[in-house]
C-alpha positions as CSV (number, residue, x, y, z in Angstrom):
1,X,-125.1,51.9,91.4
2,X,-122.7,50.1,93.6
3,X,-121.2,48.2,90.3
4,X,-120.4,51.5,89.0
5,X,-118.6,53.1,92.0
6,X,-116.8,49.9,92.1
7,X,-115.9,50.3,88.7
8,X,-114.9,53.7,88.7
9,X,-112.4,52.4,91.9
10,X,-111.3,49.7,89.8
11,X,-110.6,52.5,87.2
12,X,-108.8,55.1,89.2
13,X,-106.6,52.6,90.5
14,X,-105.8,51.2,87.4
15,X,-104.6,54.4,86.4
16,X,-102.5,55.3,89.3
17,X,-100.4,52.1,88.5
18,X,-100.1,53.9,85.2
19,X,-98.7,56.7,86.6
20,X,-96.7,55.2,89.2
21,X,-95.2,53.2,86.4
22,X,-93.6,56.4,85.1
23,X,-92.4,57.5,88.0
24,X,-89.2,55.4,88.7
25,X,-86.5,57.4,89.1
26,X,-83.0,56.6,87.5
27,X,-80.4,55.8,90.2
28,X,-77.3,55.9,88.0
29,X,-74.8,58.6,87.9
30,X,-75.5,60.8,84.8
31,X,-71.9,60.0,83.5
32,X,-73.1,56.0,83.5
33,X,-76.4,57.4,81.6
34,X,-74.6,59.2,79.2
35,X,-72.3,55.6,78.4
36,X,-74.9,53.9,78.8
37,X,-77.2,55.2,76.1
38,X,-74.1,56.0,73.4
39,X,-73.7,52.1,74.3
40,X,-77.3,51.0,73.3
41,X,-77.1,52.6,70.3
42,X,-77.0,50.9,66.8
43,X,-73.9,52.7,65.9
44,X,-71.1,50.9,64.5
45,X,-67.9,50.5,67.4
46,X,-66.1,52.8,65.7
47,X,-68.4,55.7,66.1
48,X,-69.8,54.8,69.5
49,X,-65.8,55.1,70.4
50,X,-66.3,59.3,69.2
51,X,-68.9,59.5,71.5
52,X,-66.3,57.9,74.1
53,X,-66.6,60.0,76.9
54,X,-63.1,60.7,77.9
55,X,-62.6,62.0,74.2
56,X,-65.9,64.6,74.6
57,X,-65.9,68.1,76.3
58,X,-68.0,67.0,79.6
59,X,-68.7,69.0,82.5
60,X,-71.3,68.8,85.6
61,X,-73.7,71.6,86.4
62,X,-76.3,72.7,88.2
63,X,-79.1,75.0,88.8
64,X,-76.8,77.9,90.4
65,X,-74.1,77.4,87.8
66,X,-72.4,80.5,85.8
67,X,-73.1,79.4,82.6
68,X,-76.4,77.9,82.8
69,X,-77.6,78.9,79.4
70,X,-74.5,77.9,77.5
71,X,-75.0,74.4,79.2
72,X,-78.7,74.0,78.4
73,X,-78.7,75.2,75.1
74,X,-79.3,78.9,75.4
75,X,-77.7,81.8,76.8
76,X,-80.6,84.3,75.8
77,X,-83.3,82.4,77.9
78,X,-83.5,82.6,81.5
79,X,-84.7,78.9,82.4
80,X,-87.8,78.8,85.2
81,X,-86.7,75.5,86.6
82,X,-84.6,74.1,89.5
83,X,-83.0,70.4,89.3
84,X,-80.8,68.1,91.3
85,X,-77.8,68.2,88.8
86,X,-76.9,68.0,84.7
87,X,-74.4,67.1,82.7
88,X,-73.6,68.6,79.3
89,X,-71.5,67.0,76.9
90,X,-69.7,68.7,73.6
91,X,-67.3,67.6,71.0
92,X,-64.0,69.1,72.6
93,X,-62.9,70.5,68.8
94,X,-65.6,72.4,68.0
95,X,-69.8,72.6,67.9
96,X,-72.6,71.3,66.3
97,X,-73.2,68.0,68.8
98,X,-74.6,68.6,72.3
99,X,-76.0,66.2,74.9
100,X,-77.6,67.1,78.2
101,X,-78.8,65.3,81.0
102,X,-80.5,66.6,84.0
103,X,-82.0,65.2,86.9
104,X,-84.9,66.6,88.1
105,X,-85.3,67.5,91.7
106,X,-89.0,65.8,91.2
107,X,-91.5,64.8,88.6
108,X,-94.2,66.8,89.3
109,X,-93.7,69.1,85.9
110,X,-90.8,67.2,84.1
111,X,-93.3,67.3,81.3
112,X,-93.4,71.0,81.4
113,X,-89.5,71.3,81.6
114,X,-88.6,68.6,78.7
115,X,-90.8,70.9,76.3
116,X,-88.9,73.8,78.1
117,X,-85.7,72.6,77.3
118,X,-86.0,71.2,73.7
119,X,-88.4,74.6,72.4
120,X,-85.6,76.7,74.1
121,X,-82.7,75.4,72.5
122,X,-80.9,77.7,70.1
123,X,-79.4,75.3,67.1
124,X,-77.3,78.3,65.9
125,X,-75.4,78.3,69.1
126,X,-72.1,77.7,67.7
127,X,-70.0,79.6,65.0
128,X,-70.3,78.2,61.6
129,X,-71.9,75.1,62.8
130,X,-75.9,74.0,63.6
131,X,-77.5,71.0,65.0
132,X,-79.8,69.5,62.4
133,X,-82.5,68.6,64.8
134,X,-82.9,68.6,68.6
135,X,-85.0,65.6,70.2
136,X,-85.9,65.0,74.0
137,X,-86.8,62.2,76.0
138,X,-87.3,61.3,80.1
139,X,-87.9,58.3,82.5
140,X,-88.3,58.8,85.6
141,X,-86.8,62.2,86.8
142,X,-84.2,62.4,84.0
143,X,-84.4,64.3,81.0
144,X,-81.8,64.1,77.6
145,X,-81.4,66.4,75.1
146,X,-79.4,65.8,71.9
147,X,-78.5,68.4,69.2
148,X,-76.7,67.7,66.2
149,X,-77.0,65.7,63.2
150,X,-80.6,64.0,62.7
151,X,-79.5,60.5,62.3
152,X,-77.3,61.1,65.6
153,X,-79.8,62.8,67.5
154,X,-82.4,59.9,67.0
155,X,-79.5,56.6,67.4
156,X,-78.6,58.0,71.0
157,X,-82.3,59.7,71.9
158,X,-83.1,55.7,71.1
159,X,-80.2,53.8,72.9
160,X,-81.5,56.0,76.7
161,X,-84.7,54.4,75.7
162,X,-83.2,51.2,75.6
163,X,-81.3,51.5,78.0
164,X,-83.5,52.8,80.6
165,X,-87.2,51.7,79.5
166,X,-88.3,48.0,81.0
């Protein structure tokens, strides 16, 4: 009997590092994110310099903001979470390519909220234009979403995970 409740320690211990282990929060500015995973990509220089982001539409939001739909994906939803801050990055011509960060205020559902964000996404949002796919990914208390071309999507969805996993 004792073996077993010692095992049974043993496990649930073991699975707290697990979870512990997913926990770590991302201490860079969501700007340097955003570089960071278009730089980890394996996109040729010349298209990693598109996704420059000086050349982009970017702007900083957060949970109060105006246009909270427009920046997550989907002005016909009303979102049920709250978070620290986001960042949502366009092409400045046009539609058809969207990235968001956001930083959770804690991890506690930011399971909940990246299936939130990514089912919730509208990839009609733009005249004449769609995004071919929509993928999601978190560490820690960030979350990034990409819309836009499939191949795209996946090379910067990818490069955050690079960037960001150890």
């Amino acid at each position: 009997m004792k073996k077993l409740i010692a095992f049974v320690l043993v496990m649930i211990m073991a699975l707290s590092l697990v979870a512990c282990a997913d926990a770590k929060n991302l201490t860079d500015s969501l700007s340097d994110i955003y570089s960071a995973a278009i730089a980890s990509t394996d996109m040729d220089e010349d298209t990693k310099s598109h996704y420059n982001l000086a050349e982009m539409y970017s702007i900083e939001f957060n949970a109060d903001s105006e246009n909270l739909g427009g920046y997550l994906g989907n002005n016909n939803y009303e979102y049920s979470f709250e978070f620290k801050e986001g960042l949502c990055v366009m092409y400045s011509f046009g539609g058809g390519f969207q990235l968001v960060l956001i930083r959770l205020n804690s991890t506690a559902n930011a399971d909940e909220i990246e299936n939130e964000l990514k089912t919730n996404f509208d990839k009609n949002k733009w005249v004449c234009m769609s995004a071919e796919a929509v993928e999601t990914a978190r560490i820690g208390d960030v979350i990034i979403l990409v819309a836009g071309g499939t191949e795209t999507v996946q090379q910067i969805i990818d490069g955050f995970n690079t960037a960001y996993s150890s």
